[in-house]
C-alpha positions in Angstrom: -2.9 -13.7 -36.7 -2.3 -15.8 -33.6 0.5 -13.0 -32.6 -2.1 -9.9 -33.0 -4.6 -12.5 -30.9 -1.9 -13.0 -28.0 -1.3 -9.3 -28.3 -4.9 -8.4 -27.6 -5.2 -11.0 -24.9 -2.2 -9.2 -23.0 -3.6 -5.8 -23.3 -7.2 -7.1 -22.2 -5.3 -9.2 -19.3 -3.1 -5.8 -18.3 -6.7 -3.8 -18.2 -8.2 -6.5 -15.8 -5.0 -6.5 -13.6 -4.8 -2.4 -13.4 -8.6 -2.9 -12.3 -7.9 -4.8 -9.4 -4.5 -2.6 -8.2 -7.2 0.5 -8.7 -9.9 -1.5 -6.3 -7.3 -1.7 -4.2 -6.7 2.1 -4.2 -10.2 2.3 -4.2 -11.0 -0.4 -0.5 -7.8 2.4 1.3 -10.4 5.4 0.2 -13.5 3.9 1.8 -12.1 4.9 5.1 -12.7 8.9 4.0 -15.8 8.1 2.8 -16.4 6.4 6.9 -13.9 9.8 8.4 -15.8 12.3 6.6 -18.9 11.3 6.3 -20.9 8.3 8.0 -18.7 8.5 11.1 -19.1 12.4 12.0 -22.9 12.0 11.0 -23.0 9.3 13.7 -21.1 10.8 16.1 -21.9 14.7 15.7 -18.4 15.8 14.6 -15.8 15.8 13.3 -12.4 13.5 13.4 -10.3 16.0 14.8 -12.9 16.0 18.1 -13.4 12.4 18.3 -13.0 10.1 21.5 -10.5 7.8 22.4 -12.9 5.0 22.0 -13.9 6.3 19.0 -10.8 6.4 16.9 -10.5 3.0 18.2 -13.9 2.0 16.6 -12.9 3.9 13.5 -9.5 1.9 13.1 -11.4 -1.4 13.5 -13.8 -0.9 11.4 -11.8 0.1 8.6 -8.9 -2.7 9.2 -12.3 -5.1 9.0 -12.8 -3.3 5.6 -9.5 -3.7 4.2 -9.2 -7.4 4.9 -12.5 -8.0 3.0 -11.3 -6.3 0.4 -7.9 -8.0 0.5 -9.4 -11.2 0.6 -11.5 -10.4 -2.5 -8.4 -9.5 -4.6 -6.9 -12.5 -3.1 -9.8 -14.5 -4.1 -10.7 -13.0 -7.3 -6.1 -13.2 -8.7 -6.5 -16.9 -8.2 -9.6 -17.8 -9.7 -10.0 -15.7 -12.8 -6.8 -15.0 -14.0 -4.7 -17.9 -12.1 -2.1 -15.2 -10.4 -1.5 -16.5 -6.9 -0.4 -14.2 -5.0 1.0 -16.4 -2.0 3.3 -18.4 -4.8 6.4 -19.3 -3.6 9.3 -17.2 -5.7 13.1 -18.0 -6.3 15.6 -17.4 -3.2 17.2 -13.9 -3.0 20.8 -12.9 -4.3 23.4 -11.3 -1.7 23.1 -8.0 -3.2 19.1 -8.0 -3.2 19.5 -8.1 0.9 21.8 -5.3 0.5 19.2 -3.1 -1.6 16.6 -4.2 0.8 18.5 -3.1 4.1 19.5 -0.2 1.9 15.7 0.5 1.2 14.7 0.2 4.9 17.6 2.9 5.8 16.2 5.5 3.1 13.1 5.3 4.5 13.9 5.4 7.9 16.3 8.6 7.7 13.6 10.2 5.6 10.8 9.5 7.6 13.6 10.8 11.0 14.3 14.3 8.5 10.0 14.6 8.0 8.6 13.9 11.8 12.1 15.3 13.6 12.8 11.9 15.0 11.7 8.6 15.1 8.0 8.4 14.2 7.7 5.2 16.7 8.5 7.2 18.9 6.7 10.1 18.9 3.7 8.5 17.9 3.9 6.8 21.1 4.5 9.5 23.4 1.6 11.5 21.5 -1.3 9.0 21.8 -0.4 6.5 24.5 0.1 2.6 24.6 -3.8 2.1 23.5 -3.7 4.7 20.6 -0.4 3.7 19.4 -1.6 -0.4 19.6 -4.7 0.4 17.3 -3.0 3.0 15.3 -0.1 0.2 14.4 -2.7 -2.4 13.7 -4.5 0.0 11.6 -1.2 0.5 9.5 -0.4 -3.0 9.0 -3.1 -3.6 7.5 -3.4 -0.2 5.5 -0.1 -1.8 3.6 -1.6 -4.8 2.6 -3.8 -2.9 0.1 -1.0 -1.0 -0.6 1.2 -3.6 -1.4 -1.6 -5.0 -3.7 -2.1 -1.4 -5.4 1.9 -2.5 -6.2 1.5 -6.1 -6.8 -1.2 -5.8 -9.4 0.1 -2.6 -10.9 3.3 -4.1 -12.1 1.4 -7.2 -13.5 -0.7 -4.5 -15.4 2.5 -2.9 -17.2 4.6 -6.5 -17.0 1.5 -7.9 -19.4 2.0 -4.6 -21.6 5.4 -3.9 -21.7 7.0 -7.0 -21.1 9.7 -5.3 -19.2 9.9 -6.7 -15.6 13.0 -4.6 -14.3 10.7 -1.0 -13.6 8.9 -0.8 -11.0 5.4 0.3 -12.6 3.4 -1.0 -9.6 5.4 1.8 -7.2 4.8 4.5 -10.0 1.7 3.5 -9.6 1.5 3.6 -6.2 3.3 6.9 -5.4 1.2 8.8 -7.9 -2.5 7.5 -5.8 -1.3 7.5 -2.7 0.9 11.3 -3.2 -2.6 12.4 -4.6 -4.8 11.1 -1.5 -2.2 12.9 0.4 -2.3 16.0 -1.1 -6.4 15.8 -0.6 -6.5 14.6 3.0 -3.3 16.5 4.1 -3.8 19.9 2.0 -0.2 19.9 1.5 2.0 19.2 -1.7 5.3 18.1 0.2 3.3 15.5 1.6 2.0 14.3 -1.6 5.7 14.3 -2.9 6.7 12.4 0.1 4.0 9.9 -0.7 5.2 9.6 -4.1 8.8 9.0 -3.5 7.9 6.3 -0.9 5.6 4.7 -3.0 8.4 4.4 -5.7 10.8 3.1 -3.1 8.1 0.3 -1.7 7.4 -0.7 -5.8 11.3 -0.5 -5.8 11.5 -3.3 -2.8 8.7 -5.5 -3.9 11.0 -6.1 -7.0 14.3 -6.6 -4.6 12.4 -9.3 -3.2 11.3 -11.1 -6.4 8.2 -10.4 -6.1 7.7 -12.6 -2.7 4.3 -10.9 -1.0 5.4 -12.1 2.3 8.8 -10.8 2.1 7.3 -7.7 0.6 4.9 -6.9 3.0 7.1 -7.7 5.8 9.9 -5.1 4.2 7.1 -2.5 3.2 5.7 -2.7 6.7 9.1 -1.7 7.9 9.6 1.1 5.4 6.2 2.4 6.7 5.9 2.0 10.2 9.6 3.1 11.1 
């Protein structure tokens, strides 16, 4: 009896942790809700046409967005179901630095065979030091809700599965994030490129043992670069 109890508790618990990885999913697409619809109602078009000044106004606004709602997942982990998500984990092992700089160089050498080159770079010369400052802030903190799409994804299928060496949360995460890109995009390579680097950032989150600041700072890098 008590086992079928505990049972039902960790399928109930996984349920409330995939809710919280999906209202993470769910803060990232409340910036298409401000691209696509509030902001070109306001401004009279579309994104595509918008001002310098008004990208930047876009980006801030939806980096204020995240953090509220990263601060409510935050917030919500600790005090309902005791999952701190700052928690200080066990040291890393030689060859988890090795899959992590491994990780980064995937990343990087894909990202170089998708853009033609270095995406720092070309980002750069494409918008300009302003741009390419708001642009970067808007992508750091686009993967913190990323990383807790991750984060709370693999609690979800840890609590069910009780198998902590897949990285669920990065299946997960490929699969939303590939979809979003097939919708925003219009392309299915890019959706498959989402899906493989969203694997590969569930993939590092592990590497790390599951430290979020090591996480984010290695995701950021897998991102940005």
């Amino acid at each position: 009896m008590k086992g079928e109890v505990l049972k039902m508790n960790q399928k109930k618990r996984g349920f409330d942790y995939l809710l919280l990885s999906l209202t993470a999913f769910g803060g990232l697409g409340i910036e298409m809700l401000y691209a696509y619809l509030i902001e070109p109602m306001v401004y009279g078009k579309q994104m595509q046409e918008w001002s310098q000044m008004q990208s930047i106004i876009h980006w801030t606004l939806t980096c204020i967005t995240w953090g509220l709602v990263a601060i409510y997942l935050h917030r919500t982990s600790k005090k309902d179901y005791g999952f701190d998500l700052l928690k200080r984990k066990d040291s890393m092992r030689v060859w988890q630095y090795v899959a992590v700089i491994l990780s980064i160089i995937l990343s990087i050498y894909s990202s170089y065979r998708s853009w033609g080159g270095f995406k720092v770079a070309i980002e750069f010369e494409r918008k300009g030091a302003l741009l390419f400052t708001f642009q970067y802030i808007y992508y750091a903190f686009e993967i913190v809700l990323v990383l807790l799409i991750i984060v709370f994804a693999q609690k979800a299928f840890e609590e069910w599965f009780h198998n902590k060496k897949i990285p669920y949360g990065g299946i997960i995460c490929g699969f939303t994030w590939g979809l979003v890109h097939i919708i925003t995009k219009g392309s299915v390579i890019i959706g498959l490129e989402g899906l493989l680097l969203g694997f590969m950032l569930g993939a590092a989150y592990l590497f790390v043992n599951r430290d979020i600041k090591k996480a984010y700072l290695v995701l950021l890098f897998m991102f940005i670069l």
